[in-house]
C-alpha positions in Angstrom: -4.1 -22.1 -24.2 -2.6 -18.7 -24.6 0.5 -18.8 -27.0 3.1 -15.9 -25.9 2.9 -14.8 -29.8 -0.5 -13.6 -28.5 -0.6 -12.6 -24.9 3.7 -11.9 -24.6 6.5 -13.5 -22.5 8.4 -12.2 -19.2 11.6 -11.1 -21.6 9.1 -8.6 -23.4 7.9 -7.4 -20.4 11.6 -7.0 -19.3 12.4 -4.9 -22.6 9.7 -2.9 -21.7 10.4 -2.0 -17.9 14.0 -1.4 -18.7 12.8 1.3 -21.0 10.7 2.8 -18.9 13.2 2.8 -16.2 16.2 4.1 -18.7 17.5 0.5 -19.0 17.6 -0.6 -15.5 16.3 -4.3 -15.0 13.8 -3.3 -11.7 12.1 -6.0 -11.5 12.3 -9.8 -12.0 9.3 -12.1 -14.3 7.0 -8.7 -14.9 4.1 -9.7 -16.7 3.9 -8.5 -20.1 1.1 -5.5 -21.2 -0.6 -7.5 -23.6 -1.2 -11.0 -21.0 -2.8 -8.4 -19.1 -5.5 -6.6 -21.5 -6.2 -10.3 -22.6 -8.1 -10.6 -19.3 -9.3 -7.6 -18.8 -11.0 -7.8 -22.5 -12.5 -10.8 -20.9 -13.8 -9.7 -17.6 -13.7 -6.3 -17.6 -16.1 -3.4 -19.3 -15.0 0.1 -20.7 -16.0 1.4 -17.6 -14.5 -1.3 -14.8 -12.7 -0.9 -11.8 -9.8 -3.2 -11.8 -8.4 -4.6 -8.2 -4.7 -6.1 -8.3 -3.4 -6.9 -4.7 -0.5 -7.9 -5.6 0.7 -4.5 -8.2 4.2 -5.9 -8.6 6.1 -4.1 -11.2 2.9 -2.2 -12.0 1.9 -3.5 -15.4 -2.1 -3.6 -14.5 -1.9 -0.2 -14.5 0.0 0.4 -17.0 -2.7 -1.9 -19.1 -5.4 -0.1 -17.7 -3.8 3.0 -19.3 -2.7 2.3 -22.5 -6.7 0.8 -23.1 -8.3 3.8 -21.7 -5.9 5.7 -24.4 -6.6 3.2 -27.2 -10.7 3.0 -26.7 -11.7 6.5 -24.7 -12.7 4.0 -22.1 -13.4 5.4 -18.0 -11.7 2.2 -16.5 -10.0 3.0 -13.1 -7.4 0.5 -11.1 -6.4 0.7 -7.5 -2.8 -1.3 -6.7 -1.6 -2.7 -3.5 1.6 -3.6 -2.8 3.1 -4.0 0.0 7.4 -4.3 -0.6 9.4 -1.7 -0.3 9.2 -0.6 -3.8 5.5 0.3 -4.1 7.0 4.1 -4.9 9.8 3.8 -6.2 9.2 1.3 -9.1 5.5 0.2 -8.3 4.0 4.0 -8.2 7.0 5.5 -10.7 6.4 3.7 -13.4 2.6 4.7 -13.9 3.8 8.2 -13.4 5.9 7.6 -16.3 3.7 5.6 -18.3 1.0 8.5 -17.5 3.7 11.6 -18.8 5.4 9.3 -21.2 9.0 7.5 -21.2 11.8 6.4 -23.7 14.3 8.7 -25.8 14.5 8.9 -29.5 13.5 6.0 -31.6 11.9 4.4 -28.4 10.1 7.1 -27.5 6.9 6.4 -26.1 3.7 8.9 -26.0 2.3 9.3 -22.6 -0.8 8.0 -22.2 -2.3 10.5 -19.8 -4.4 10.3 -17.2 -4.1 10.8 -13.1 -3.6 8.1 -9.9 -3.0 8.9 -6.2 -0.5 7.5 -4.3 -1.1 6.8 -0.4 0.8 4.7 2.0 -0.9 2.6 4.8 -0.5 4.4 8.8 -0.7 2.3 11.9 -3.0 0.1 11.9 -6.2 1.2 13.8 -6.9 -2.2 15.5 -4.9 -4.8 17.0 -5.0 -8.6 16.0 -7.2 -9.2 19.5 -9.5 -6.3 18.3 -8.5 -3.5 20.9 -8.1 -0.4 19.3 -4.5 0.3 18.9 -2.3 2.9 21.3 -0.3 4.3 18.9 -3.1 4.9 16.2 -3.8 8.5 15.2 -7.1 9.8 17.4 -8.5 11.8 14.7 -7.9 8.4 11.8 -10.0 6.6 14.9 -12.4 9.4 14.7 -12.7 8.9 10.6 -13.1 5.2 11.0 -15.7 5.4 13.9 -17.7 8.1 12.4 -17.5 6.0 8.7 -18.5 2.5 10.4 -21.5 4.4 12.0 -22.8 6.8 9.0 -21.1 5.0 5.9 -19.8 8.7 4.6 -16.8 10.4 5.1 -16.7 12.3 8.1 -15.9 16.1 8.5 -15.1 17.8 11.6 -17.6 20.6 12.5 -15.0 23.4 13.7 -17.6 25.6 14.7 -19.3 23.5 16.4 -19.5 24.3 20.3 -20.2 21.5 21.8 -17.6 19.3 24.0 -14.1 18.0 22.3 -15.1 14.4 21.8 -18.6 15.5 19.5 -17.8 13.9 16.3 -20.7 15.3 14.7 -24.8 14.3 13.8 -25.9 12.6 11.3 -29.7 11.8 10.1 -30.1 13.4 13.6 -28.0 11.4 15.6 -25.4 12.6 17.6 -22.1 10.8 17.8 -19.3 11.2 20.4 -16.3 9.9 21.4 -14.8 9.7 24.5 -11.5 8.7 24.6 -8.6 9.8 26.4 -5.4 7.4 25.6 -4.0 7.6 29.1 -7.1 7.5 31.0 -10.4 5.6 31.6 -13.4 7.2 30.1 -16.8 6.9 32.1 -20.2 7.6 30.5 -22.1 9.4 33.8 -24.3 12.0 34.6 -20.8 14.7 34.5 -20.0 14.1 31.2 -24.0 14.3 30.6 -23.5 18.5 31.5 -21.1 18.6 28.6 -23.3 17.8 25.4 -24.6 21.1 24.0 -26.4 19.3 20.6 -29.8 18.6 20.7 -30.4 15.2 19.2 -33.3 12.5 18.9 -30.5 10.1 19.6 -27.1 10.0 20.6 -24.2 7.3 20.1 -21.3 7.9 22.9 -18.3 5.8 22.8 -16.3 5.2 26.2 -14.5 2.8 28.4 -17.3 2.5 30.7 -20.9 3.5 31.7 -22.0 4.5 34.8 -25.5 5.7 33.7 -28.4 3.5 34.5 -30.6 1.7 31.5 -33.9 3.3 32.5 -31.6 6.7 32.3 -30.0 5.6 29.1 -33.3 5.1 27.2 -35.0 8.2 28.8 -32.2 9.9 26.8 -32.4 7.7 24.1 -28.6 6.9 24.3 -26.7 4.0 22.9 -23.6 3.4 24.8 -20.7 1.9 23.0 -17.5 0.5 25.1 -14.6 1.4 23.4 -12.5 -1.8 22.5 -9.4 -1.8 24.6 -7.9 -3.6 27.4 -8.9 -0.8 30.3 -6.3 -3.0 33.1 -3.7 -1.7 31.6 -4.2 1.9 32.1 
């Protein structure tokens, strides 16, 4: 059992957020700082990477702050949240707790230190697994290329080969075909477009019209692109 003269209580925690946020009460039953580091002295390293799904008012971060101040330590948290105040109380508050907050005798030191803030796009596939309409081509691009090469992709401008080369990797060359208001085919045509010279090529489209004894003379792997083709 964990006695709140140890690990803190909710009104603390309140105390705390409403200096942060220049006495404004943001947030209902925010964990207090010190509940937090309790657990994190328990499962957690100098050197951790801390995962709270659920960020709420912030106050894993804010943990994982004032301990990296206290001890040196390299711990690093990533926060999801997914209300409508992930910036605005979520996000803002580890800006202030990183620059420092309070006036006068409840000043507080900043503890320093850096995050990123990013918010989620559309979504790239649907519930049924079709790839969605409305997603971004070149975030399909990124996912593709990263689900086929595990590392970040980046486009090869100078490249001169067709528009839907994504790029090669351990020498294999990846395209993808896609046209959102049209059927893609994999044929002999779109054959006549590829300028790299690959041992292997991956090519994404809706369909394939290209034989298998052709497919393995070329040594390609065709891949249909996941989307309901009826509807176009």
């Amino acid at each position: 059992m964990w006695q709140y003269e140890e690990v803190g209580h909710t009104d603390e925690a309140t105390k705390i957020l409403k200096t942060i946020f220049e006495g404004k009460a943001t947030f209902d039953t925010p964990k207090p700082c010190r509940l937090i580091e309790k657990v994190l002295r328990i499962a957690t390293d100098e050197n951790s990477v801390i995962l709270d799904s659920f960020a709420g008012s912030g106050t894993t971060a804010h943990t994982v702050l004032n301990m990296n101040k206290a001890d040196g330590g390299n711990r690093k948290f990533i926060l999801i949240e997914m209300m409508n105040y992930a910036e605005s109380i979520t996000a803002e508050r580890v800006r202030r707790v990183i620059d420092g907050y309070g006036k006068e005798s409840k000043k507080v030191e900043g503890t320093g230190g850096d995050f990123s803030f990013y918010e989620l796009g559309e979504r790239l596939l649907l519930e049924n697994g079709d790839l969605n309409p409305n997603a971004d081509v070149e975030k399909i691009r990124d996912y593709i290329w990263y689900m086929e090469t595990k590392t970040r992709y980046e486009e090869n401008s100078a490249s001169e080969d067709n528009a839907y080369y994504l790029s090669t990797y351990n020498d294999v060359a990846y395209y993808f075909y896609y046209e959102k208001e049209m059927l893609t085919t994999l044929d002999r045509d779109f054959l006549t477009t590829i300028k790299t010279k690959a041992d292997e090529y991956v090519i994404y489209a809706d369909m394939c019209a290209l034989s298998d004894e052709l497919l393995k003379k070329y040594n390609i792997t065709f891949k249909k692109i996941p989307r309901d083709i009826a509807k176009l």
